[in-house]
C-alpha positions as CSV (number, residue, x, y, z in Angstrom):
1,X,41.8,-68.2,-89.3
2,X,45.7,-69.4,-90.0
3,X,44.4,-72.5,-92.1
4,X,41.5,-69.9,-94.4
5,X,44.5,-67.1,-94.9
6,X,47.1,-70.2,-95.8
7,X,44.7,-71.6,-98.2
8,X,43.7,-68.0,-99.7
9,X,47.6,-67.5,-100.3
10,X,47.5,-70.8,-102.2
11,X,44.6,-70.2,-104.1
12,X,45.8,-66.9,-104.9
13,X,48.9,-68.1,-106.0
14,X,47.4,-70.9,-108.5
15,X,45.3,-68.1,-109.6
16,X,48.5,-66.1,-110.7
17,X,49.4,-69.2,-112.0
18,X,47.2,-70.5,-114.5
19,X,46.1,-66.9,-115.5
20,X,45.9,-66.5,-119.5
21,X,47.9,-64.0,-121.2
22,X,48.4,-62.8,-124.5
23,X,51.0,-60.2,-125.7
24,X,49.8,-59.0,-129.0
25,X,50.9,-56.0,-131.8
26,X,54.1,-56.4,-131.6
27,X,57.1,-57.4,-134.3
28,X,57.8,-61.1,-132.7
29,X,61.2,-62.4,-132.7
30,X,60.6,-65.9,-132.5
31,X,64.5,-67.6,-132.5
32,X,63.0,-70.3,-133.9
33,X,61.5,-71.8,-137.5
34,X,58.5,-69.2,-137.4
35,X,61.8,-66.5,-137.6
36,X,60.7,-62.6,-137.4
37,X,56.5,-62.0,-137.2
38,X,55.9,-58.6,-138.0
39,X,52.6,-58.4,-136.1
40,X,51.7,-61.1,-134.0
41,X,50.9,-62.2,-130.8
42,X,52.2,-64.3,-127.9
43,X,50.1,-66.2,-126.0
44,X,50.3,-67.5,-122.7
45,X,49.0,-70.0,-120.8
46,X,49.8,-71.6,-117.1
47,X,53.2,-70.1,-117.6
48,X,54.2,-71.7,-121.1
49,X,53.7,-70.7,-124.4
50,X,50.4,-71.8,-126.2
51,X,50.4,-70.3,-129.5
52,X,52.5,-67.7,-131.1
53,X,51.9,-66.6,-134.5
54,X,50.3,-63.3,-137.1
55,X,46.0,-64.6,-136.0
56,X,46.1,-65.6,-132.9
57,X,42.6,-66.1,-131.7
58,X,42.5,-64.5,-127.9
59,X,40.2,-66.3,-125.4
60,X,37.6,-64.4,-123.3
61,X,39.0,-63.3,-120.3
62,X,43.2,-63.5,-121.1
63,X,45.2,-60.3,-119.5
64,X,46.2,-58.5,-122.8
65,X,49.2,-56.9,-122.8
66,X,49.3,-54.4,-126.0
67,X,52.9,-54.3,-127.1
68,X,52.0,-51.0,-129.2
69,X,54.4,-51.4,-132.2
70,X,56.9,-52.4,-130.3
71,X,59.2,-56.1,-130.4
72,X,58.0,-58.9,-128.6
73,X,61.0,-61.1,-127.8
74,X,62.3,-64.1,-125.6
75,X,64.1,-62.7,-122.4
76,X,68.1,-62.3,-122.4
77,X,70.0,-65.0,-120.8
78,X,73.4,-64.0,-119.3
79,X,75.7,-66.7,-119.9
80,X,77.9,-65.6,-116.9
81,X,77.4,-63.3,-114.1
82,X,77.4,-63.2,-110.3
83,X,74.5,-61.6,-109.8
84,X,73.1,-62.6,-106.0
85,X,76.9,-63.4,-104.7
86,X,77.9,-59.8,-104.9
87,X,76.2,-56.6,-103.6
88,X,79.1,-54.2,-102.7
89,X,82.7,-56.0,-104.2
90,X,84.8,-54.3,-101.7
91,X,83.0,-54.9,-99.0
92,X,84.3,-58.3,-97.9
93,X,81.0,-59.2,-96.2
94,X,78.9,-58.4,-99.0
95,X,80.8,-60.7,-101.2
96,X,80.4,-64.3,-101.5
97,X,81.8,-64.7,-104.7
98,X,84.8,-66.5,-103.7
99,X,86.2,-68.5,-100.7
100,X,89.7,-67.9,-100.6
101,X,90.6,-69.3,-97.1
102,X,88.9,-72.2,-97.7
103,X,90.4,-76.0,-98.0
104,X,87.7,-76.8,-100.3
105,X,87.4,-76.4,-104.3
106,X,85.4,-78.5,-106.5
107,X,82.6,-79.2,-103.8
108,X,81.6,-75.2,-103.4
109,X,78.6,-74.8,-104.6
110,X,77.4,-71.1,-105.5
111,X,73.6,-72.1,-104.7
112,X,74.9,-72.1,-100.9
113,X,75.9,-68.7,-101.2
114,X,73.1,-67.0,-103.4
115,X,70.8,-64.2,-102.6
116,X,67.3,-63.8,-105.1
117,X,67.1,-60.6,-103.2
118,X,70.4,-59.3,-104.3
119,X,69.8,-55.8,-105.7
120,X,71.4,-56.0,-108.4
121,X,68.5,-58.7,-109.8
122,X,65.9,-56.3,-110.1
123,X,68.4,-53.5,-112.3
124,X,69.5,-56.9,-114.9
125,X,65.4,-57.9,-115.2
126,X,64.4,-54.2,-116.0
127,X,66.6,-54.2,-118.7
128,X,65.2,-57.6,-120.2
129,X,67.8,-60.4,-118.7
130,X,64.9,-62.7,-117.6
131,X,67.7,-66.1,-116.6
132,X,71.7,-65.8,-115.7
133,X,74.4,-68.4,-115.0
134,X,75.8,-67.7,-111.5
135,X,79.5,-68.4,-112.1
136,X,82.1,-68.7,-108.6
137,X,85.2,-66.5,-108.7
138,X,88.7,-68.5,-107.6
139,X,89.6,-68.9,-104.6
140,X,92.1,-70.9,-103.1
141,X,92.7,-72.7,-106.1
142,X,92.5,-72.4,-109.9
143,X,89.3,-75.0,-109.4
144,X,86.5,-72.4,-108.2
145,X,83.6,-74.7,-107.8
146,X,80.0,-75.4,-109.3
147,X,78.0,-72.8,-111.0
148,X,74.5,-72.5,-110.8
149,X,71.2,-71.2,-113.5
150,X,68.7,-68.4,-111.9
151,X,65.6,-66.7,-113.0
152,X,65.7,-63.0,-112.7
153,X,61.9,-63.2,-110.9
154,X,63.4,-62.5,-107.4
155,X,61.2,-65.0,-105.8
156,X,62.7,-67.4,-103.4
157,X,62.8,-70.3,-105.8
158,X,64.3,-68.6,-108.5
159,X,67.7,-70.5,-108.3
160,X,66.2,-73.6,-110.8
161,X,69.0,-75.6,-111.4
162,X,72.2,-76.1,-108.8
163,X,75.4,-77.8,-110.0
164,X,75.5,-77.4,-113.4
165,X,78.5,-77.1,-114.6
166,X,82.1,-76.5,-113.4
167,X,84.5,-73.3,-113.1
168,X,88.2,-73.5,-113.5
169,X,90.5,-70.7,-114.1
170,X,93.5,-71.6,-116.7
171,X,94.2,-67.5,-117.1
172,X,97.2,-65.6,-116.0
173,X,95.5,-65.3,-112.7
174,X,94.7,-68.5,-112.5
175,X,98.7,-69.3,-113.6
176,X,99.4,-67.1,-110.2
177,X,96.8,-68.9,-108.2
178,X,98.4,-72.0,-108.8
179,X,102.4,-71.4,-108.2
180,X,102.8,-68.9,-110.6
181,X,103.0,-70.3,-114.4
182,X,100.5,-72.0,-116.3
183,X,102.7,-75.4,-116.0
184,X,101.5,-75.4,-112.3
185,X,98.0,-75.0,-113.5
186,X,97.8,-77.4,-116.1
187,X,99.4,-80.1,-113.7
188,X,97.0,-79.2,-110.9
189,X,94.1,-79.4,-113.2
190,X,95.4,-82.8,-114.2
191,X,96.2,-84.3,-110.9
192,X,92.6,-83.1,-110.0
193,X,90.8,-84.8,-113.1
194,X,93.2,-88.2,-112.5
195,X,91.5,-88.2,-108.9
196,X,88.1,-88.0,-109.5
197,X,88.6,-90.4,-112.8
198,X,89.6,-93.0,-110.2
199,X,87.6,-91.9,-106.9
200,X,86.4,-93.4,-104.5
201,X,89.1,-96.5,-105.3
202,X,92.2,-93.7,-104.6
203,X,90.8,-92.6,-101.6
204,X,90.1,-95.8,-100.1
205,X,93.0,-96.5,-97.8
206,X,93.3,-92.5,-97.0
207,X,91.6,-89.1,-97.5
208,X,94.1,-87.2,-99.8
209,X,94.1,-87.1,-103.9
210,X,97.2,-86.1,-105.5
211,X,95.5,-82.6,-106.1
212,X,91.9,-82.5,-104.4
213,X,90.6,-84.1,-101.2
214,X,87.3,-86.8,-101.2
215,X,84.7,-84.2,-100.8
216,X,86.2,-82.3,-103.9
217,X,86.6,-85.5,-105.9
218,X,83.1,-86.6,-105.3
219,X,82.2,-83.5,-107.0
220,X,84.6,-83.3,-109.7
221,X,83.1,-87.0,-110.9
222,X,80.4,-85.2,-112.6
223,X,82.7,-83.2,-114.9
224,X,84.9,-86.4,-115.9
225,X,81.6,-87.9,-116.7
226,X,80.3,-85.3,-118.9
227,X,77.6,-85.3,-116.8
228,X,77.8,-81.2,-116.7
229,X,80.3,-79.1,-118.3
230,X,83.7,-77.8,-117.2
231,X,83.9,-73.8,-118.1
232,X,87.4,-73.2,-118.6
233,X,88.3,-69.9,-117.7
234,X,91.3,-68.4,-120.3
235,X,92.2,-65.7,-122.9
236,X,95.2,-66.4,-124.7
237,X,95.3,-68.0,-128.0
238,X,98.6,-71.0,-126.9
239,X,96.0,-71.4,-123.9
240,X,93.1,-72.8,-125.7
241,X,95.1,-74.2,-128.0
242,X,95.9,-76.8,-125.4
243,X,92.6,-76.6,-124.5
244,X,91.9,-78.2,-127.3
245,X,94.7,-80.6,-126.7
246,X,92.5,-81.5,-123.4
247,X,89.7,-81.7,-125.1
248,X,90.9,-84.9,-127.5
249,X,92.9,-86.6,-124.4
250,X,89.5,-86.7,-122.0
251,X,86.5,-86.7,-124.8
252,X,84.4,-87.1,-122.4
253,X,84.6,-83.9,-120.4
254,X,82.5,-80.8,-122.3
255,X,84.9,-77.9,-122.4
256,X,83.3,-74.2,-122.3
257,X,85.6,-71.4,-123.1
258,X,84.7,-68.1,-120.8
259,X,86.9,-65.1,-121.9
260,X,88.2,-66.3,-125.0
261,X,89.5,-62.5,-126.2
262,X,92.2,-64.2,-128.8
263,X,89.6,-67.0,-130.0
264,X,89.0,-65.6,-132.9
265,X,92.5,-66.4,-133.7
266,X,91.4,-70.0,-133.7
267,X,87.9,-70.0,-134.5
268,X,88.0,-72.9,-136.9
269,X,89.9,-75.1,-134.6
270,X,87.5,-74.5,-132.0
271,X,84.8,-74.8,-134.3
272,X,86.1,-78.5,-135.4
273,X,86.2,-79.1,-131.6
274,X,82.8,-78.2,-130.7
275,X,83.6,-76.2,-128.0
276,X,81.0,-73.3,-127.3
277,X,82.7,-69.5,-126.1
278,X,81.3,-67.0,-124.0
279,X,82.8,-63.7,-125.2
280,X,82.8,-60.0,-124.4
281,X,82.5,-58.2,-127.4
282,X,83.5,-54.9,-125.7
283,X,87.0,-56.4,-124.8
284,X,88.5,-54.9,-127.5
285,X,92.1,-53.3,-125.7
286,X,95.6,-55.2,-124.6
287,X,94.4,-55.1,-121.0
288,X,97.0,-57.7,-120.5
289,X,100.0,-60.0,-121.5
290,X,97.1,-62.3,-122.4
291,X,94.4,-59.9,-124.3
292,X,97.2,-58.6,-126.7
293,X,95.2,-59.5,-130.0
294,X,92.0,-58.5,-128.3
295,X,89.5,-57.2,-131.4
296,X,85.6,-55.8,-131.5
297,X,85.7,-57.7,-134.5
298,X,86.4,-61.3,-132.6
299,X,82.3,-62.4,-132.7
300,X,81.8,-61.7,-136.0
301,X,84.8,-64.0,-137.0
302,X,83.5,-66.7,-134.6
303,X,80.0,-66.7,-135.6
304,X,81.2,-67.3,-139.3
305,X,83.3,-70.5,-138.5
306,X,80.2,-72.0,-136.5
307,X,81.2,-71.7,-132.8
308,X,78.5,-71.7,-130.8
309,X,79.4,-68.3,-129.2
310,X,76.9,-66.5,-126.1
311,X,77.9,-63.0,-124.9
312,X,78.7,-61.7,-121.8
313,X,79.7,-58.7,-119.7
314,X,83.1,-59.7,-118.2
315,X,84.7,-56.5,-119.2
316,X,82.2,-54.2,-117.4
317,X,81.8,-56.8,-114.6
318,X,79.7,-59.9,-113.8
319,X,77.6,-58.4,-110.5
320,X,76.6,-55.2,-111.5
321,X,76.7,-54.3,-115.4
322,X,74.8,-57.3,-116.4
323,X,72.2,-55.3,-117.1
324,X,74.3,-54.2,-120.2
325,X,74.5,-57.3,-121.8
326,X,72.1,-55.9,-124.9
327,X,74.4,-52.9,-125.1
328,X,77.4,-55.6,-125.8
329,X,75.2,-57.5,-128.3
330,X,74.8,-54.2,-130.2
331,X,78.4,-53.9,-130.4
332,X,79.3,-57.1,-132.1
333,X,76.7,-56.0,-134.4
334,X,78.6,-52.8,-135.3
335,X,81.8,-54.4,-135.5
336,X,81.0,-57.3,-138.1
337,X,78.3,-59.6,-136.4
338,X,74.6,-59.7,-137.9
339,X,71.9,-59.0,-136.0
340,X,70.4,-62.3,-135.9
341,X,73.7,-64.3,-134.5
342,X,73.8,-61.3,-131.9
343,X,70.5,-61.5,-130.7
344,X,71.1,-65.7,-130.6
345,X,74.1,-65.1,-128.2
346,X,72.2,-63.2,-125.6
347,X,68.9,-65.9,-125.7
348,X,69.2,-69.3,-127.3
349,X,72.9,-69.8,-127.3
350,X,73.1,-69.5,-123.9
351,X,70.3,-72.0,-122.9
352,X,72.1,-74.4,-125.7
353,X,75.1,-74.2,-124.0
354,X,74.0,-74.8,-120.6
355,X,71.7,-77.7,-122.1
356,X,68.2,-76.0,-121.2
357,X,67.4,-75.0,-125.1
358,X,64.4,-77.5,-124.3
359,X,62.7,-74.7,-122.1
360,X,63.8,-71.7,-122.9
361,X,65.5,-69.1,-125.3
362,X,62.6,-68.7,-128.2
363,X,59.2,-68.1,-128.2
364,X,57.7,-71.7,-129.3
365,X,54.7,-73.5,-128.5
366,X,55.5,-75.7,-124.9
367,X,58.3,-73.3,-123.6
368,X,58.7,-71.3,-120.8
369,X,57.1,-68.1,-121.0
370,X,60.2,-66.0,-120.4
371,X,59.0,-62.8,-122.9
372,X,60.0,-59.2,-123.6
373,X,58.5,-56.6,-124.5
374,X,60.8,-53.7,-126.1
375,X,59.8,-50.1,-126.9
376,X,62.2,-50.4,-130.4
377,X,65.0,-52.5,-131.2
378,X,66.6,-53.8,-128.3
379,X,70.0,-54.2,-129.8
380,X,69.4,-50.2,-130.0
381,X,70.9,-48.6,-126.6
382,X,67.8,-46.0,-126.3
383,X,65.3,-48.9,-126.3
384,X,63.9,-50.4,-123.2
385,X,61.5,-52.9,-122.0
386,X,57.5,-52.4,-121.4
387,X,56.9,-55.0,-119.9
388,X,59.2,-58.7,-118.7
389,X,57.4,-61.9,-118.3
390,X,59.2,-64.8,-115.9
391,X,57.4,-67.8,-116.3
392,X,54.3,-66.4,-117.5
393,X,54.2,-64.0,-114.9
394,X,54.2,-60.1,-115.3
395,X,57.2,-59.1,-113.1
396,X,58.1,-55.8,-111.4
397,X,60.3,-52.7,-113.4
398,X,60.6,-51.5,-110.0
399,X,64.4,-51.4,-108.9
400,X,66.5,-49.9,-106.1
401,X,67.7,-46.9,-107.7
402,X,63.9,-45.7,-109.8
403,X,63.2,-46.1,-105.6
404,X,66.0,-43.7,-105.1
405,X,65.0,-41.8,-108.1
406,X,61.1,-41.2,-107.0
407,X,61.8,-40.3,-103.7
408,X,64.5,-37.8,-104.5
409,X,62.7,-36.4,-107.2
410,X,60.0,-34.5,-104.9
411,X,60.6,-31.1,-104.6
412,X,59.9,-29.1,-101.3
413,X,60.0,-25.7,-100.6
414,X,63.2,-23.7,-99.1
415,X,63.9,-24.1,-95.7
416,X,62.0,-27.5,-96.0
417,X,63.3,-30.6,-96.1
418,X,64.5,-32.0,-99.6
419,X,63.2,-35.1,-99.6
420,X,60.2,-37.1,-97.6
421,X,60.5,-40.4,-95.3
């Protein structure tokens, strides 16, 4: 009876699987040489996309999901979040964010540490992120550890890639971290980057680096490579100017900015550089000594010089509000950015930038069938998704708090009790 059920489940599964699916009337943003289809159709088969275009011939049998006017899009993908480390920030023991007692650095890896059944998944996915970088917070050193990419399905094997890039912080806090100036940052990071250039030769006749320990170094050898990239965690303008600086010395390390709220101060340098940004567009006040030329209008400046820029929520915060990542989007579009580089920075920029363009990001014939459907514009805060695809597969809209919601909402009698178990 154990062996039939198993193989049911399996079958069941495959079934899900290889089901056909097309998602048709709707405008079709397509981020990709086909551009905007005004009504079209997206089909889907064995989780990829088969066809997309205006006449779309629908097989006998596919599940037809009617997008009724509405857009048809690929899902967001938050360049930077901690969704699954986090569930209540000041509760210690629902945090696993950072590790700052621990000895180690470069060799955390957030993958250890992350939940697919965090709650906050489900509220990000219902409001049309379909894949998120998990980024580390800092911990006993600027060096926070290796970063991970995640679907937003929930199921257990929705963490698809581990170790894929690097997180460092270079920011004020990260200045503090270190010793308390940036000097003792910059020299750390250096130290650090020396060791694993020359590891496991340093460590041959004892344990220690200058900055890191063996365990760290092994894991830093990746970054000095250029195997993955190192995401360089700063604000101020002289910061990324030595960034920069970095970037010529060791051309073989891939720099990502993550804050970058005076880039546009440099955006053609950076642009030269080739170093991608993920920006807040809503960090637009002097929140500190190193924000002070902060501006709404800092995407829109930095999508006309060329960076390769992907938005993200840091200024709401990275374990709840990444559900507002659209919201964001719109607001660079207020403030100078057009609507197509917008929408770019919260799909294909970020897949580009974390070198999985290949499989996701736009609705093309081969990808992953990662697909939105939107009631109106989704840039447009009143406008919500229908219905989100994950790999090809319809996925819940179901969250903790529309639980909440329906369970509250039933009304009883007085003297009764107000709700029901």
């Amino acid at each position: 009876m154990a062996a039939a059920g198993l193989t049911a489940c399996f079958l069941s599964a495959a079934t899900a699987l290889a089901q056909t699916i097309a998602v048709t009337n709707g405008r079709v943003i397509t981020n990709a040489e086909a551009g905007v289809i005004e009504s079209g159709t997206v089909l889907i088969r064995d989780g990829r996309i088969a066809e997309v275009g205006a006449n779309v011939r629908i097989p006998s049998g596919a599940r037809v999901i009617d997008a009724e006017g509405g857009w048809i899009t690929p899902g967001l993908f938050h360049p930077q979040t901690e969704l699954g480390l986090v569930e209540v920030a000041l509760e210690a023991a629902a945090r696993d964010n950072a590790a700052s007692g621990s000895s180690f650095t470069a060799a955390i890896d957030v993958a250890d540490s992350f939940n697919p059944a965090g709650n906050h998944i489900p509220s990000a996915r219902v409001k049309g992120v379909t894949r998120f970088a998990v980024h580390p917070a800092v911990g006993s050193a600027i060096i926070a550890g290796r970063g991970a990419l995640a679907d937003a399905s929930g199921r257990p094997d929705s963490l698809f890639a581990d170790r894929q890039f690097m997180l460092v912080d270079l920011s004020v806090s990260g200045a503090r971290t270190a010793g308390g100036a940036r000097s003792a940052a910059w020299a750390y990071l250096r130290a650090a980057i020396e060791d694993a250039r020359f590891y496991p030769g340093r460590f041959m006749s004892h344990h220690e680096g200058d900055a890191i320990n063996r365990f760290d170094a092994a894991a830093m050898v990746d970054v000095v490579r250029g195997t993955i990239p190192l995401i360089m965690r700063m604000d101020r303008a002289s910061d990324i100017r030595r960034a920069i600086a970095f970037q010529a010395r060791y051309p073989a390390i891939r720099l990502i900015i993550a804050g970058g709220a005076e880039a546009h101060l440099l955006a053609d340098e950076i642009a030269e550089a080739g170093i991608p940004v993920i920006l807040d567009p809503m960090r637009n006040l002097p929140a500190s000594f190193d924000t002070l030329a902060a501006s709404n209008r800092a995407a829109g400046i930095l999508h006309e010089a060329g960076v390769e820029l992907a938005y993200t929520t840091l200024g709401s915060d990275l374990y709840w509000n990444p559900r507002l990542l659209r919201q964001h989007a719109g607001i660079a579009v207020a403030h100078g950015a057009s609507w197509e580089d917008a929408f770019n920075a919260i799909t294909l920029a970020p897949a580009r930038i974390y070198g999985v363009a290949d499989r996701f990001g736009s609705l093309e014939t081969g990808k992953t069938a990662d697909v939105v459907v939107w009631d109106g514009d989704p840039l447009e805060v009143l406008s919500a998704p229908t219905a989100v695809l994950i790999d090809g597969r319809v996925t819940s809209l179901e969250t903790r708090q529309t639980r909440l919601r329906d369970r509250y909402a039933q009304m009883r009698r007085e003297g009764e009790h107000g709700f029901a178990h």
